[in-house]
C-alpha positions in Angstrom: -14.5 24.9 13.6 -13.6 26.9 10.4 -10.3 27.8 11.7 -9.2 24.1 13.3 -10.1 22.7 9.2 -7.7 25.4 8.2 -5.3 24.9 10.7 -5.5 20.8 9.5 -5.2 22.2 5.8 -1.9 24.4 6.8 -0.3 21.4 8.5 -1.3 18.8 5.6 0.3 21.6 3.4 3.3 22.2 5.7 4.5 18.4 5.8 6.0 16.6 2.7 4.0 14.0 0.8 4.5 11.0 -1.2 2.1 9.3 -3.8 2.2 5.4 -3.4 0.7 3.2 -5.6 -0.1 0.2 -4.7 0.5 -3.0 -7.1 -0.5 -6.6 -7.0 2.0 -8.7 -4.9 2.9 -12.2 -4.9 -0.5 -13.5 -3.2 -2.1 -13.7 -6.6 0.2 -15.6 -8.8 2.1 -13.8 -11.9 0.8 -16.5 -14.5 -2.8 -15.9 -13.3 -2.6 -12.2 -13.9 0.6 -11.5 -16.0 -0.2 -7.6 -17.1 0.0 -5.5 -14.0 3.6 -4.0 -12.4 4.3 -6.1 -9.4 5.6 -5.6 -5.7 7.7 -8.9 -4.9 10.0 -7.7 -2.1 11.5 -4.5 -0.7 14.0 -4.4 -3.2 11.0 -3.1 -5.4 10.0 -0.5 -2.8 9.8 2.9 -3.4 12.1 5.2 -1.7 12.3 8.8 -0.7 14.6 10.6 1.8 12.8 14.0 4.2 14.4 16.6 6.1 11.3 16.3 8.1 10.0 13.3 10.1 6.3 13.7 9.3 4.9 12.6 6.4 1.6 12.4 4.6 1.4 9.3 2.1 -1.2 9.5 -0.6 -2.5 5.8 -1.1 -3.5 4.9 -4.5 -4.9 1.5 -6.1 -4.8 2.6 -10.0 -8.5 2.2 -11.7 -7.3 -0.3 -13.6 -6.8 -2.8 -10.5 -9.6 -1.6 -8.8 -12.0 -2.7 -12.2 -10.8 -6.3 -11.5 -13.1 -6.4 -8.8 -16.1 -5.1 -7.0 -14.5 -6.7 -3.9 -11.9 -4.0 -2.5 -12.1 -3.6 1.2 -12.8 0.3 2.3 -10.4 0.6 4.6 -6.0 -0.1 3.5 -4.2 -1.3 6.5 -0.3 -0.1 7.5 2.4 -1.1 9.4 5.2 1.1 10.5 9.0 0.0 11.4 12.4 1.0 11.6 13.6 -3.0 12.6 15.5 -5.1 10.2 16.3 -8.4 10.6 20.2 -9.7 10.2 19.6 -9.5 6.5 18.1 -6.1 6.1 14.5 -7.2 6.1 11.9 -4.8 8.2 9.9 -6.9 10.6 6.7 -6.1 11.3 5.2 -6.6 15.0 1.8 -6.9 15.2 1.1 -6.2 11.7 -0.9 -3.9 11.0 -0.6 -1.5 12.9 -3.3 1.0 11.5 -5.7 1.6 8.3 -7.1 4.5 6.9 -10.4 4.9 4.9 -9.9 3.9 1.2 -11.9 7.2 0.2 -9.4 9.7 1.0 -6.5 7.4 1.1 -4.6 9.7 3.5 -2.2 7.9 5.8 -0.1 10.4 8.2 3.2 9.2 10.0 5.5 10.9 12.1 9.2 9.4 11.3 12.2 8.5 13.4 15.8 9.2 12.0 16.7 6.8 9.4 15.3 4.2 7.5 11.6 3.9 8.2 9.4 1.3 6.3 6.1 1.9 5.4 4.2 -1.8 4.3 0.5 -0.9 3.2 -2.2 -3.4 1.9 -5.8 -3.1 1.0 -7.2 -6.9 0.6 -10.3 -7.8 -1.9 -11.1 -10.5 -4.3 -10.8 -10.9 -8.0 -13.4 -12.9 -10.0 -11.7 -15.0 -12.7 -12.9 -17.1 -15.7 -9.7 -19.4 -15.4 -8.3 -22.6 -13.5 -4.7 -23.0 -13.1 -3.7 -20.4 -15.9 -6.3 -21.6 -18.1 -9.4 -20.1 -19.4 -12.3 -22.4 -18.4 -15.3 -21.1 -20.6 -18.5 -20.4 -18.1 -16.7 -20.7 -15.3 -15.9 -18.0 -13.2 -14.0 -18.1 -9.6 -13.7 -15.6 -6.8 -10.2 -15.6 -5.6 -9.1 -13.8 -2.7 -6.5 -10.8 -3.5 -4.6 -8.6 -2.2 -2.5 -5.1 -3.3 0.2 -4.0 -1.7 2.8 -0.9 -1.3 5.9 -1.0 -0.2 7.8 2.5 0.9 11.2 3.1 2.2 11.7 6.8 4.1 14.9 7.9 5.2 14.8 10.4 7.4 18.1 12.9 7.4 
């Protein structure tokens, strides 16, 4: 058993990595919570190019997002494509694909040559004092939310 975990370890350590953090994306309207970095579209993806065609992502949702609520689901879910539509846009199939536990955030792929997009979310809710951009004193709403990440992978 002891030499399986360090065989796991070796291969984790063996493979190249990325840290992805996921931001707040359109499904909560800027004006509601203006402060926090945004993904709107793919053109604010991160990007990376490997050598190798596995990969292990590190998923994070920064403290500060995850002190808006109490709410987060435990689990992120992923999908995986290298499709584009005529326009450049990856379509997702059957979206998602996969999650991974929250906790250790560790979501493994194995890459084809080229562009390969990563889409992860991990869904909540956020519990507000305000009603159409306005404070509303007593009053306090649970909204559903949602974080996103969005990662580009080329694949030499």
């Amino acid at each position: 058993m002891c030499l399986l975990a360090q065989t796991l370890n070796l291969t984790l350590f063996l493979m190249s990595s990325y840290e992805l953090n996921l931001r707040i994306d359109n499904s909560i309207p800027s004006y509601k919570i203006p402060t926090f970095p945004r993904f709107r579209e793919w053109k604010d993806a991160d990007a990376t190019t490997l050598s190798d065609s596995d990969i292990t992502v590190q998923l994070v949702t920064s403290e500060e997002i995850m002190m808006l609520s109490s709410r987060w689901n435990a689990e992120y879910t992923y999908g995986l494509t290298t499709e584009t539509d005529p326009d450049g846009e990856p379509i997702f199939t059957d979206m998602p694909h996969g999650s991974v536990d929250a906790e250790q955030g560790l979501l493994t792929c194995s890459l084809q040559k080229g562009a390969n997009y990563i889409l992860v979310e991990r869904f909540g809710g956020i519990l507000r004092d305000y009603k159409v951009g306005e404070v509303v004193p007593g009053t306090s709403i649970w909204s559903k939310a949602k974080v996103s990440g969005y990662l580009i992978v080329t694949v030499e």
